[in-house]
MILUM-338933 format. One record per atom (N, C-alpha, C, O, CB): residue in one letter; x, y, z. Coordinates in steps of 0.05 Angstrom, whole numbers, plus 5000, padded with zeros to 4 digits. Glycine has a CB too. Layout:
R   nulum      x      y      z
R       A      X      Y      Z
...
END
This chain:
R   nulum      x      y      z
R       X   5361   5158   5140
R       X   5347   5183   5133
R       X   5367   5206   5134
R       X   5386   5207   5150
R       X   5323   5188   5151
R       X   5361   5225   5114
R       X   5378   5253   5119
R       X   5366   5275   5122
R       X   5343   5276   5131
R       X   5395   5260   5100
R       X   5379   5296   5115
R       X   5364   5325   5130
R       X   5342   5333   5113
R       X   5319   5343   5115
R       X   5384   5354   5133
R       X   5366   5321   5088
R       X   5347   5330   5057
R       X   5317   5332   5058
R       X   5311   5312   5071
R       X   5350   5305   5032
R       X   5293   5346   5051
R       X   5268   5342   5046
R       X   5262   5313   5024
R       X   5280   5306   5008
R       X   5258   5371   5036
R       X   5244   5303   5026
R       X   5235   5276   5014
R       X   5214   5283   5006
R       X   5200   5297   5021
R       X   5233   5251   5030
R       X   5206   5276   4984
R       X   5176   5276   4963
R       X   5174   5242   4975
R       X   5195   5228   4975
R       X   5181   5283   4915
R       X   5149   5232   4984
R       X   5142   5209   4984
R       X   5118   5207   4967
R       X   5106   5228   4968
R       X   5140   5200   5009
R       X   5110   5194   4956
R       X   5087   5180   4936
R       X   5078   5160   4943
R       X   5089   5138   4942
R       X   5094   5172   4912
R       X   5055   5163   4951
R       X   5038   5132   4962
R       X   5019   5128   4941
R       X   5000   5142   4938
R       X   5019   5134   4994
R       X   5024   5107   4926
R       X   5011   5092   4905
R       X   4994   5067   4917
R       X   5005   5051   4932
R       X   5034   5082   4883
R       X   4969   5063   4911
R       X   4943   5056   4920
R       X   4916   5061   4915
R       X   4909   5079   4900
R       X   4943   5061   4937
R       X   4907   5051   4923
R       X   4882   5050   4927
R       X   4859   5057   4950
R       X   4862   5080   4959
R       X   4882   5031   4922
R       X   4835   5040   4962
R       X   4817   5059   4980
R       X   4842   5054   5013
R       X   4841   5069   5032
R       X   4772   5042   4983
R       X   4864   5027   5012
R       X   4880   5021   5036
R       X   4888   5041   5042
R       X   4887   5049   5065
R       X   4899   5005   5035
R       X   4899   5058   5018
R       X   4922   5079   5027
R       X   4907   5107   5022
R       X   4923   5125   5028
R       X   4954   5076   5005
R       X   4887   5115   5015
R       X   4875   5141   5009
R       X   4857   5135   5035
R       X   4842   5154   5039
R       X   4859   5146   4975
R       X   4854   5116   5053
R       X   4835   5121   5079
R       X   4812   5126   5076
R       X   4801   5145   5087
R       X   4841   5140   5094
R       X   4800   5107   5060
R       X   4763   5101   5065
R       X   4758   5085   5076
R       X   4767   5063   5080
R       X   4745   5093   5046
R       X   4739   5096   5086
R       X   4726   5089   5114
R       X   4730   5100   5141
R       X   4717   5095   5161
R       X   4731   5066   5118
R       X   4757   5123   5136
R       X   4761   5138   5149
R       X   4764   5168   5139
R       X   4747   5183   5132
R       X   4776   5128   5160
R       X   4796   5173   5140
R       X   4799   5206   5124
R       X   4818   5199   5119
R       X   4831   5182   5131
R       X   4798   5237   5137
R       X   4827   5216   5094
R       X   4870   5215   5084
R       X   4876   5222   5106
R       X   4895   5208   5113
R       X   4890   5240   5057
R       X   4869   5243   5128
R       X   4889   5246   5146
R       X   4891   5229   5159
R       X   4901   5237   5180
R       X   4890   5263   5159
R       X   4886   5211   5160
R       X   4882   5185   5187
R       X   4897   5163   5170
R       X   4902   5145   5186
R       X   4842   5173   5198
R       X   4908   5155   5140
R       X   4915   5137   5135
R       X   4940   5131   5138
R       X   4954   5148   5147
R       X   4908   5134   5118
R       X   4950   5108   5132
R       X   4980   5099   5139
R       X   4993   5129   5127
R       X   4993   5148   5143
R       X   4993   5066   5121
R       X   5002   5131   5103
R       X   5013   5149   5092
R       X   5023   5179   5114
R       X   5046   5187   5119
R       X   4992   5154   5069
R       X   4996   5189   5123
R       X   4996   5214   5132
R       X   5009   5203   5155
R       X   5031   5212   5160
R       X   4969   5231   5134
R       X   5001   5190   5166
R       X   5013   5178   5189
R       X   5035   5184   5191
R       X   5045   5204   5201
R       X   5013   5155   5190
R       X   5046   5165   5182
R       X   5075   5159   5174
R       X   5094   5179   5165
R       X   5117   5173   5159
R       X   5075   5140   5154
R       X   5087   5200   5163
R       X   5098   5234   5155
R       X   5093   5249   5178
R       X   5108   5267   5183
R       X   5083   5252   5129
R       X   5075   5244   5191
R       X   5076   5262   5222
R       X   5099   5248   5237
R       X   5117   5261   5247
R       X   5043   5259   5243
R       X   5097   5223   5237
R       X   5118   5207   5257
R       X   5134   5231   5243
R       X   5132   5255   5247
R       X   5129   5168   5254
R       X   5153   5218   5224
R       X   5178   5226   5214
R       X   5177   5254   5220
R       X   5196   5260   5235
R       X   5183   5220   5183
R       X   5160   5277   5215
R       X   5161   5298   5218
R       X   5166   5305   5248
R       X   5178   5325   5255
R       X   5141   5307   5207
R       X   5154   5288   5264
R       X   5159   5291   5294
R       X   5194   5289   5306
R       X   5206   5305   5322
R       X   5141   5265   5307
R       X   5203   5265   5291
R       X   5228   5261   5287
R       X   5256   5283   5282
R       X   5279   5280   5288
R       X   5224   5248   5268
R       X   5240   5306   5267
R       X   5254   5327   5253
R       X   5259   5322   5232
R       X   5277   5335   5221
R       X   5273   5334   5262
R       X   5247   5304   5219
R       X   5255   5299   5183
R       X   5228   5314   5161
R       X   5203   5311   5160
R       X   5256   5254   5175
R       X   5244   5326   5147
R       X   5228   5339   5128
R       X   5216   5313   5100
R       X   5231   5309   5081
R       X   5251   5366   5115
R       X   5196   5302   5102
R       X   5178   5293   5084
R       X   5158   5305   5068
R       X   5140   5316   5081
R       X   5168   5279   5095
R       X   5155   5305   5036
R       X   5129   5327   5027
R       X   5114   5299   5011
R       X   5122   5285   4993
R       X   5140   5361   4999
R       X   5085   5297   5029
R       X   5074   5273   5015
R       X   5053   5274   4990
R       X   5032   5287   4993
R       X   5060   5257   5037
R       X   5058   5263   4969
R       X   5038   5263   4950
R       X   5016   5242   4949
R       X   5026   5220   4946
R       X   5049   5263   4928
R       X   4994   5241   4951
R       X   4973   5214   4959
R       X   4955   5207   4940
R       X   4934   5198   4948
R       X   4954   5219   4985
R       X   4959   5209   4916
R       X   4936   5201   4885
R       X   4917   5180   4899
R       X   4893   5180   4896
R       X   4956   5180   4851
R       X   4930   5166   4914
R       X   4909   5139   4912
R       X   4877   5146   4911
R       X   4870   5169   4914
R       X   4915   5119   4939
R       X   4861   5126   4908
R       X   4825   5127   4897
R       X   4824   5109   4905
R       X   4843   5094   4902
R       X   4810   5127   4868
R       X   4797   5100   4924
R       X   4777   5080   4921
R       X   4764   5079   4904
R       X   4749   5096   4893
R       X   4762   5077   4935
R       X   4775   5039   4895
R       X   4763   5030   4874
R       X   4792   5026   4857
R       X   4796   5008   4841
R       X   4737   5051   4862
R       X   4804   5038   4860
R       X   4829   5026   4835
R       X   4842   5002   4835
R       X   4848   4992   4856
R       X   4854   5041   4833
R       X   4849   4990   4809
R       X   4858   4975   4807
R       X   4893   4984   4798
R       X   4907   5004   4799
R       X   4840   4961   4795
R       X   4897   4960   4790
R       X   4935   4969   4776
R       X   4926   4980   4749
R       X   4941   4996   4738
R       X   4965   4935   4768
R       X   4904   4974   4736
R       X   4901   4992   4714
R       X   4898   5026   4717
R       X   4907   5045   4704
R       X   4878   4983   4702
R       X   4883   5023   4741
R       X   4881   5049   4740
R       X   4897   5070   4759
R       X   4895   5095   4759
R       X   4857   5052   4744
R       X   4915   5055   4774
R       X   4945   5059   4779
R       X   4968   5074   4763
R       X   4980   5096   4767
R       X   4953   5035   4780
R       X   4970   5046   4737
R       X   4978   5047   4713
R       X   4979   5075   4700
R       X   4997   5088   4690
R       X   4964   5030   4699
R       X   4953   5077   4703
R       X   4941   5102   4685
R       X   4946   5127   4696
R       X   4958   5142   4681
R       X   4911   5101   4682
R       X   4938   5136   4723
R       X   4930   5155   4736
R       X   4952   5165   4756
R       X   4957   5189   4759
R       X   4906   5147   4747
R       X   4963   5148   4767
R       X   4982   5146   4796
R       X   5013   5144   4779
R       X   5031   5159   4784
R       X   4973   5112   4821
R       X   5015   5128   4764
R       X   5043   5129   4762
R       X   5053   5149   4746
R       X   5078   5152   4748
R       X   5053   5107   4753
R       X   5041   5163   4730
R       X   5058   5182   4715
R       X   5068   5205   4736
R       X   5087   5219   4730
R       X   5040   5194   4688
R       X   5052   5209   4764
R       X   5058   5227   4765
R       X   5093   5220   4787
R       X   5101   5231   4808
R       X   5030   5244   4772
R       X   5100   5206   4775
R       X   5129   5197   4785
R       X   5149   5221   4775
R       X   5167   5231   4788
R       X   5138   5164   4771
R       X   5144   5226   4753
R       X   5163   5247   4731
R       X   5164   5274   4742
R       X   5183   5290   4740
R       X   5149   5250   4697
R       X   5137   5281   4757
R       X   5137   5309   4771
R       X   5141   5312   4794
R       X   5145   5334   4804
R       X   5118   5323   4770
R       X   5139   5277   4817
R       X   5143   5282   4853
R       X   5176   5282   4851
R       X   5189   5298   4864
R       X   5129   5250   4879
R       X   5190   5260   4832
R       X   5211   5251   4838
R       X   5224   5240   4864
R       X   5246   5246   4873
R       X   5222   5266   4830
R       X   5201   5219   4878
R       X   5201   5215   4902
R       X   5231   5195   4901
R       X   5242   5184   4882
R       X   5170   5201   4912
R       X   5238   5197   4930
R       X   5256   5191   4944
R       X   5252   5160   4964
R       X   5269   5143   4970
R       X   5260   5216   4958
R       X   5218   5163   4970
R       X   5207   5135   4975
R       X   5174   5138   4957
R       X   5161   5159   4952
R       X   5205   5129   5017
R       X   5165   5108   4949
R       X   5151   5104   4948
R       X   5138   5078   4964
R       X   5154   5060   4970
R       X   5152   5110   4929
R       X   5126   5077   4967
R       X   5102   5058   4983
R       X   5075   5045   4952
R       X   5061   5059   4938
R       X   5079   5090   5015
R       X   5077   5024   4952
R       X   5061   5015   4941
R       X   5038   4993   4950
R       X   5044   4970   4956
R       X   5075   5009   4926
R       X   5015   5001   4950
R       X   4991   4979   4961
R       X   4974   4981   4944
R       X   4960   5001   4943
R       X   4978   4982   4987
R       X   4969   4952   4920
R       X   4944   4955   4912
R       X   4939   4923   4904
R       X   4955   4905   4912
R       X   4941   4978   4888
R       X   4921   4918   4891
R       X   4909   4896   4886
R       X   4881   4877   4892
R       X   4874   4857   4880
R       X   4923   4888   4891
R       X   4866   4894   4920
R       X   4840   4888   4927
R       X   4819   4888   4898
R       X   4798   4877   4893
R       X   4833   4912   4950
R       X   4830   4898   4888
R       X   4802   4914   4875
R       X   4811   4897   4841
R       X   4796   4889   4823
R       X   4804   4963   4876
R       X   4835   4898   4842
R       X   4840   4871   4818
R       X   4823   4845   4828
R       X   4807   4834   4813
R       X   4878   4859   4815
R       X   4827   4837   4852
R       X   4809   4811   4863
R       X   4782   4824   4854
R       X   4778   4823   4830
R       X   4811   4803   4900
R       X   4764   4834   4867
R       X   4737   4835   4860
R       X   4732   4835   4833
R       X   4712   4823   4824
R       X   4726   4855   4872
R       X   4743   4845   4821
R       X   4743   4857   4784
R       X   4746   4824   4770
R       X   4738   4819   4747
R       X   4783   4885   4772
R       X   4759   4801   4790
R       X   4754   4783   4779
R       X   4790   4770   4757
R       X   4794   4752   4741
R       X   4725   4793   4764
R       X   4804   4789   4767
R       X   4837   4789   4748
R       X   4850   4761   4764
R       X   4849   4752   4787
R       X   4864   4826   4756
R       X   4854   4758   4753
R       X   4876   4729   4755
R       X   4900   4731   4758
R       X   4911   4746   4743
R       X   4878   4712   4734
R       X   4915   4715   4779
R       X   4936   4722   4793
R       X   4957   4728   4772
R       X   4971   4748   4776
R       X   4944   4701   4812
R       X   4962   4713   4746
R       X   4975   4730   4722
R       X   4979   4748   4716
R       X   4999   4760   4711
R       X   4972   4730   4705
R       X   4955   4754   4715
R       X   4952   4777   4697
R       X   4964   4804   4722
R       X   4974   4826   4715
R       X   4912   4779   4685
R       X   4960   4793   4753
R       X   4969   4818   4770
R       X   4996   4817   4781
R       X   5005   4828   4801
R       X   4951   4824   4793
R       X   5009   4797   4762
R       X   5033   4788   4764
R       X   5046   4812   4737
R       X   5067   4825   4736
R       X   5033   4751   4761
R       X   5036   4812   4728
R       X   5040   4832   4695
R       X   5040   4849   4697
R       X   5056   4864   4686
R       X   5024   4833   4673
R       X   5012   4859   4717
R       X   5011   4885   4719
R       X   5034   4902   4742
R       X   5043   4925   4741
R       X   4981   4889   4725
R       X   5039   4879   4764
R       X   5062   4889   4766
R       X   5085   4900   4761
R       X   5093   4924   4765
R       X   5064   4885   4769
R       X   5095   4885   4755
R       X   5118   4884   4729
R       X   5123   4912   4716
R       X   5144   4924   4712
R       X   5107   4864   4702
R       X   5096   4917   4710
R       X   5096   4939   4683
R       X   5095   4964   4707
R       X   5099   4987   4699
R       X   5060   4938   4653
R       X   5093   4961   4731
R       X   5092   4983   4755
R       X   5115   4995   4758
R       X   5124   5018   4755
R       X   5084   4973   4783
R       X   5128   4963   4769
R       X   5152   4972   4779
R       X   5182   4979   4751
R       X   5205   4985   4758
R       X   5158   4946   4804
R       X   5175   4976   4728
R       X   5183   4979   4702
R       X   5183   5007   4695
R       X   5202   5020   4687
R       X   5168   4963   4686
R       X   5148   5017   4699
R       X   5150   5045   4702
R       X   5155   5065   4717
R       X   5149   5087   4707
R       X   5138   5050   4700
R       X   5166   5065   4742
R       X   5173   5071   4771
R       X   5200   5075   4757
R       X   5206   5099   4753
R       X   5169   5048   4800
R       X   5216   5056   4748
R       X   5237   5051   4744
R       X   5249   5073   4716
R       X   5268   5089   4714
R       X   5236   5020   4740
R       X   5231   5067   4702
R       X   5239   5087   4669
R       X   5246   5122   4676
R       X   5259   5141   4667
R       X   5202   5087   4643
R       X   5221   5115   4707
R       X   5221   5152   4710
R       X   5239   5164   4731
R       X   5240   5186   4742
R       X   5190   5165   4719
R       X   5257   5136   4733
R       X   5281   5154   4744
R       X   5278   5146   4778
R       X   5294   5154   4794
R       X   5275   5194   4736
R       X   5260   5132   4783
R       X   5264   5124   4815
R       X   5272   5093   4823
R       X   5261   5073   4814
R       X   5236   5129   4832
R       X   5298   5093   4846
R       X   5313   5076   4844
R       X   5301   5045   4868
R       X   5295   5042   4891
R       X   5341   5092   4849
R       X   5301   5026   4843
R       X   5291   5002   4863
R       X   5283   5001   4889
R       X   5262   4989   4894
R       X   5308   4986   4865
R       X   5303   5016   4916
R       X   5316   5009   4939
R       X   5288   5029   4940
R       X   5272   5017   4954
R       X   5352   5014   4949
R       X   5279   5053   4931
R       X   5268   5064   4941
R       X   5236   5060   4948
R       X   5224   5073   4965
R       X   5275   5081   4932
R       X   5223   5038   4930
R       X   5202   5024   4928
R       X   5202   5010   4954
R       X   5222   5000   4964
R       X   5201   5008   4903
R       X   5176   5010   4964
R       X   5177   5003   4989
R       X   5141   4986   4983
R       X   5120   4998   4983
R       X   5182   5035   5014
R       X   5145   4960   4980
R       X   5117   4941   4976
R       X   5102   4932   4997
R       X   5110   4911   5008
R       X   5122   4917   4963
R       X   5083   4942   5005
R       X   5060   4925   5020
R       X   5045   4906   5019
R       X   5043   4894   4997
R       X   5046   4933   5024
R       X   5034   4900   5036
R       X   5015   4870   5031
R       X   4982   4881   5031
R       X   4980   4901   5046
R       X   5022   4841   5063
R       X   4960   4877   5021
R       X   4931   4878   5034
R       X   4927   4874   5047
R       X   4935   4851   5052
R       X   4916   4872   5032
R       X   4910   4886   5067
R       X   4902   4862   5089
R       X   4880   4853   5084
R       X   4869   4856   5063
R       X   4901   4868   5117
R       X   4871   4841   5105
R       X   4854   4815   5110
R       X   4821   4828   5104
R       X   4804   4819   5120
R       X   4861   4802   5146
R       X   4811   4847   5083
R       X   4792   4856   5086
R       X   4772   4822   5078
R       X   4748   4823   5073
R       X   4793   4885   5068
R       X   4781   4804   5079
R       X   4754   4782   5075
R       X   4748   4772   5107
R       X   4736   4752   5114
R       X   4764   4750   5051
R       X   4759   4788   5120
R       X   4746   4780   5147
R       X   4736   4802   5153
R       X   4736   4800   5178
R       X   4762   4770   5169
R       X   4725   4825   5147
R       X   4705   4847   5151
R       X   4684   4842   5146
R       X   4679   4827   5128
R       X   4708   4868   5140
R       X   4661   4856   5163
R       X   4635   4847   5163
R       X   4622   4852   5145
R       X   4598   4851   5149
R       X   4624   4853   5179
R       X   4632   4859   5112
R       X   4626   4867   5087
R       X   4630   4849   5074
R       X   4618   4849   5053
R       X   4636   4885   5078
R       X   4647   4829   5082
R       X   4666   4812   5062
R       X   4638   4801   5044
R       X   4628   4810   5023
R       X   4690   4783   5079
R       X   4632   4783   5058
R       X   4613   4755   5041
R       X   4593   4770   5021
R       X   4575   4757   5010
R       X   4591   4731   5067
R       X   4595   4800   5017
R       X   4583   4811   4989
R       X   4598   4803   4962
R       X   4588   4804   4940
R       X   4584   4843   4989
R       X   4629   4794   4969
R       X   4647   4799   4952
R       X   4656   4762   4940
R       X   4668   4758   4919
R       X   4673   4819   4969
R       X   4645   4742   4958
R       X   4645   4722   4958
R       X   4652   4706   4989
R       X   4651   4716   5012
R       X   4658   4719   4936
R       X   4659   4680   4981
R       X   4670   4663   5001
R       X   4688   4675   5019
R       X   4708   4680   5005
R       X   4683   4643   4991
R       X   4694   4685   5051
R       X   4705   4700   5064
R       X   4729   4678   5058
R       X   4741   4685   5038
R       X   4692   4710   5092
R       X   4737   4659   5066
R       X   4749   4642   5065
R       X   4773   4634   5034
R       X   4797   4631   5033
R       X   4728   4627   5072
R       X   4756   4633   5019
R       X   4765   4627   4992
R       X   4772   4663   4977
R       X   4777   4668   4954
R       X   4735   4606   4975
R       X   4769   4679   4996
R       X   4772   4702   4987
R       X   4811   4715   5010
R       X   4828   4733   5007
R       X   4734   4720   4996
R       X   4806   4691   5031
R       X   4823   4708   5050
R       X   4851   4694   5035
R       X   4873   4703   5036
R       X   4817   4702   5090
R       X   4843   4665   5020
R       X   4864   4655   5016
R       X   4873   4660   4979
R       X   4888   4646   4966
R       X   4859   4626   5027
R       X   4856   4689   4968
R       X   4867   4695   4952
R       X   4884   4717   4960
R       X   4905   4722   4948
R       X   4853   4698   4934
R       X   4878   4727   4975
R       X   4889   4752   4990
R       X   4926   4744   4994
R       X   4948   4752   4985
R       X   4868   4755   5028
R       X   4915   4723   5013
R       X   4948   4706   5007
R       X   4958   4709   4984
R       X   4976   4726   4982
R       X   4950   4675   5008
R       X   4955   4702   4971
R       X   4968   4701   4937
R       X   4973   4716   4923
R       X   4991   4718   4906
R       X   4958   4692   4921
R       X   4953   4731   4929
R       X   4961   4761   4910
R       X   4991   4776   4927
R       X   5012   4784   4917
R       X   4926   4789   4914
R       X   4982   4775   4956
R       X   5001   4781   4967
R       X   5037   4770   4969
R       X   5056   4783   4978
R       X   4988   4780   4983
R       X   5037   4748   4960
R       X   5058   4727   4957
R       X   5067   4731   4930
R       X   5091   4726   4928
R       X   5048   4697   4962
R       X   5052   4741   4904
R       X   5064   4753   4886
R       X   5066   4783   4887
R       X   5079   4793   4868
R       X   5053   4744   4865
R       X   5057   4799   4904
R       X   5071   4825   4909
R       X   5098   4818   4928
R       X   5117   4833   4924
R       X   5049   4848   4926
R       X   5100   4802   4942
R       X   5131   4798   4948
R       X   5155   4789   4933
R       X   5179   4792   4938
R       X   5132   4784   4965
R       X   5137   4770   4907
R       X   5157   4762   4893
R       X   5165   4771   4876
R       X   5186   4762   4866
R       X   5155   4746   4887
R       X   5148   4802   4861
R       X   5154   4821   4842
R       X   5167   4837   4858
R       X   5188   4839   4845
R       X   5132   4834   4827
R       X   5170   4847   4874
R       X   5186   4872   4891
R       X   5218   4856   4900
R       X   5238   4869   4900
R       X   5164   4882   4926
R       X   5217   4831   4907
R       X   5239   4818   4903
R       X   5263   4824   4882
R       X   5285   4834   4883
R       X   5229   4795   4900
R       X   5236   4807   4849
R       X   5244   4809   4828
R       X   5265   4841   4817
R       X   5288   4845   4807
R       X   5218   4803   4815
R       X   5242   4859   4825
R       X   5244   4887   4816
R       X   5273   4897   4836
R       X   5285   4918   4829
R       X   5210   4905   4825
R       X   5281   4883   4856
R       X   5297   4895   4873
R       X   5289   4913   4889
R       X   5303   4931   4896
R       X   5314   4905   4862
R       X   5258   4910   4900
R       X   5251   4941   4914
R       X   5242   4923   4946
R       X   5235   4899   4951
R       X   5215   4965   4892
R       X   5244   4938   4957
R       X   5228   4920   4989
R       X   5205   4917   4990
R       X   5190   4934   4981
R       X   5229   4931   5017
R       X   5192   4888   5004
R       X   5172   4882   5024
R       X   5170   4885   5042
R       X   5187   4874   5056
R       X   5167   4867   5027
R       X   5149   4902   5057
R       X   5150   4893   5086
R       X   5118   4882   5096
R       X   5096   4893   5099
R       X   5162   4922   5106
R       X   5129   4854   5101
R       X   5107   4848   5108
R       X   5086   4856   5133
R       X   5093   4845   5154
R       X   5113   4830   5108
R       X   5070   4867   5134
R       X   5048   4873   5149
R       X   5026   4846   5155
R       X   5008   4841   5171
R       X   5036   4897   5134
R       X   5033   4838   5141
R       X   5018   4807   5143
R       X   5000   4805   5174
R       X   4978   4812   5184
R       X   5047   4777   5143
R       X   5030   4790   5182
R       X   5021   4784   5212
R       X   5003   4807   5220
R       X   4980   4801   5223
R       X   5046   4781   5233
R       X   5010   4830   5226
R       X   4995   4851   5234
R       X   4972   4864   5227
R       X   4961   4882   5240
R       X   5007   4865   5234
R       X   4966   4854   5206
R       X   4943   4858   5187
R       X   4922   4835   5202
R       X   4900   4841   5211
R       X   4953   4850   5150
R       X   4934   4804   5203
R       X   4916   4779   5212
R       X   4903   4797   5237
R       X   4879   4803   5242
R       X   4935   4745   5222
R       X   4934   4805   5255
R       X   4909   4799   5276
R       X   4891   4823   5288
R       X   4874   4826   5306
R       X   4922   4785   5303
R       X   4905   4840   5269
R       X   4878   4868   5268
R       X   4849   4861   5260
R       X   4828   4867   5272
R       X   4884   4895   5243
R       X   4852   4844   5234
R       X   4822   4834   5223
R       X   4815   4814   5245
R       X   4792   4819   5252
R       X   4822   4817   5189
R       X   4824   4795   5258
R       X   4818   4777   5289
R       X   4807   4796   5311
R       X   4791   4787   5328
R       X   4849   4762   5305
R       X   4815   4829   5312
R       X   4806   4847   5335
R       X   4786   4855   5316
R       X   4774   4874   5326
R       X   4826   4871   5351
R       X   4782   4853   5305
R       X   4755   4866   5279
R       X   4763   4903   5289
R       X   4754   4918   5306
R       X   4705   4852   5291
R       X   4779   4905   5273
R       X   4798   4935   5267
R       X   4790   4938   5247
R       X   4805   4931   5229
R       X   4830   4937   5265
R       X   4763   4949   5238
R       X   4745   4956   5222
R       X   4736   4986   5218
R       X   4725   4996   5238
R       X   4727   4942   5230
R       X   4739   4999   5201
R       X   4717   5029   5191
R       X   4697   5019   5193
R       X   4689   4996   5186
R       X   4718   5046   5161
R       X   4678   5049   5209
R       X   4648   5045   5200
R       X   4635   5031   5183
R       X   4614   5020   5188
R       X   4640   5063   5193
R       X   4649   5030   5157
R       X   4639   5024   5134
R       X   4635   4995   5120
R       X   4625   4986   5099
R       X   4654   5037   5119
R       X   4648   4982   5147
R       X   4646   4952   5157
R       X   4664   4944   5136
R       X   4664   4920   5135
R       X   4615   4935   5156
R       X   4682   4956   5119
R       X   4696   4935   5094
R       X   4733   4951   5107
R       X   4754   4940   5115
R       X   4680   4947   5043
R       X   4726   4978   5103
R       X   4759   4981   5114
R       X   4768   4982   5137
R       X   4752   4986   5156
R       X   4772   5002   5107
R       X   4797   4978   5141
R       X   4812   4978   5162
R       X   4804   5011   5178
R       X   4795   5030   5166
R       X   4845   4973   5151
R       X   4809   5009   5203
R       X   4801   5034   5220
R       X   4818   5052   5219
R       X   4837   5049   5204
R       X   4796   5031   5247
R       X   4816   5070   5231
R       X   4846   5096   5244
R       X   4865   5079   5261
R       X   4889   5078   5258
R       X   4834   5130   5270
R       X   4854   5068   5277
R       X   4872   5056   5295
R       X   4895   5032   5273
R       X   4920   5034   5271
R       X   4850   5038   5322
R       X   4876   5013   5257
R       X   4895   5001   5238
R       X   4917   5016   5228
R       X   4939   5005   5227
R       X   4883   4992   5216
R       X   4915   5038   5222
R       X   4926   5046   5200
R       X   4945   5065   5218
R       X   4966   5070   5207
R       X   4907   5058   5176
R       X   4942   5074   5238
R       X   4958   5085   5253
R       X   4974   5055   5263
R       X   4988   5065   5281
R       X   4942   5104   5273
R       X   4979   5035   5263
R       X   4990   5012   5275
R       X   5005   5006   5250
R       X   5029   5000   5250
R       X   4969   4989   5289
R       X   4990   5007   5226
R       X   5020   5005   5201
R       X   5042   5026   5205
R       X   5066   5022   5208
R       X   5009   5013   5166
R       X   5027   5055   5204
R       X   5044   5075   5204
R       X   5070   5069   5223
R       X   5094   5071   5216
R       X   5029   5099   5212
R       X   5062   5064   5244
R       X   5082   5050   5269
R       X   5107   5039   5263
R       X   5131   5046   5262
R       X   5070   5025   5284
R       X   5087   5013   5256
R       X   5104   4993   5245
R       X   5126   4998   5215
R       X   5146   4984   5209
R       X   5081   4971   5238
R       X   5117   5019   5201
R       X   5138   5025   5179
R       X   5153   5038   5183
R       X   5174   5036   5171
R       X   5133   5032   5159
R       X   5149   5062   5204
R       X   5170   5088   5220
R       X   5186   5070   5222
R       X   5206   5074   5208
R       X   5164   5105   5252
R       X   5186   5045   5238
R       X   5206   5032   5263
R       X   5219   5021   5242
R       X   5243   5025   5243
R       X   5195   5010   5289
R       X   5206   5002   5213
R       X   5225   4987   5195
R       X   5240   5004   5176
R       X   5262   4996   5167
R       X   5210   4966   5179
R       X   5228   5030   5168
R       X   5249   5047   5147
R       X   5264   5067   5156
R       X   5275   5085   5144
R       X   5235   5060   5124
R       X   5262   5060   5194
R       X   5278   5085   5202
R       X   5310   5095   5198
R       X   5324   5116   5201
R       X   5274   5085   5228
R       X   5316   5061   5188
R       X   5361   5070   5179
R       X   5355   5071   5145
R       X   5375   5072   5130
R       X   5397   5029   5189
R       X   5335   5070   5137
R       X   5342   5070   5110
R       X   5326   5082   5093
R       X   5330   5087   5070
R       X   5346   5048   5101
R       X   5299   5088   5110
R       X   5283   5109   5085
R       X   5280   5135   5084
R       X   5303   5142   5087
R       X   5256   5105   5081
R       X   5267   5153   5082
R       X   5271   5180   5071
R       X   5298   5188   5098
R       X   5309   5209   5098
R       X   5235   5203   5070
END
């Protein structure tokens, strides 16, 4: 990190815009107080919506790359491609065309920073959405091709995985019985201070 101020862009969905709780409580904000605590100047931009998918990512969230000119981005989405019923292809594509457009507008691989979903098929909401089970192990997959496009793309993973399992095992739940809590999301924030602290903003 340097002294420089950082535009960060958190591209997402309801994970990263904090439903079920508040934006101020989500990883994102989080994760800018740390740093700010630190003495590092971060200015965060947060588009994300509950309910988006990479289409509406696509659409809505990425253009505005051309006006943050972020320095990091954070990317979490794909829940909401599962329910919508998209096929691991097709969110293999839509990747692609993410990190393609990230790329056209001038922000550099290294600075993409990819997340995993977590485990929302073990929330006490899940079995609206189908099989908790046959849902946790698409979760896997989707997630295993967001590692393998961010690979591809040259940008980082960091897996939250593990830390995701065993939050959904403490049932680290929002009110709202489907999202992750404050406390979750304050335990990502944690966890990404400590992994992008020699190399991100």
């Amino acid at each position: 990190m340097t002294d420089a101020t950082v535009a960060y862009l958190a591209l997402g969905d309801s994970f990263t815009i904090g439903t079920g709780t508040s934006p101020d409580v989500a990883f994102p904000a989080v994760l800018v107080r740390l740093w700010r605590d630190q003495g590092r100047s971060v200015v965060l931009t947060n588009p994300a919506m509950n309910g988006y998918t990479t289409d509406d990512l696509i659409a809505k969230e990425l253009p505005l790359a051309a006006r943050v000119r972020p320095g990091l981005v954070t990317l979490l989405v794909g829940a909401n491609d599962i329910v919508r019923g998209h096929d691991e292809g097709r969110y293999r594509d839509q990747l692609r065309s993410i990190h393609a457009g990230l790329r056209s507008q001038g922000v550099r691989a290294h600075d993409v920073v990819v997340l995993p979903q977590p485990y929302w098929s073990a929330s006490p909401s899940a079995a609206g959405f189908g099989d908790p089970r046959a849902l946790e192990e698409t979760i896997d997959r989707f997630n295993q091709i967001a590692r393998d496009e961010a690979e591809r793309a040259g940008s980082r993973y960091i897996d939250l995985s593990p830390l995701m399992r065993t939050q959904a095992e403490q049932r680290m739940f929002a009110p709202d019985g489907l999202h992750p809590s404050g406390e979750a999301h304050a335990q990502w924030a944690t966890a990404l201070a400590t992994t992008l602290l020699t190399s991100a903003p």
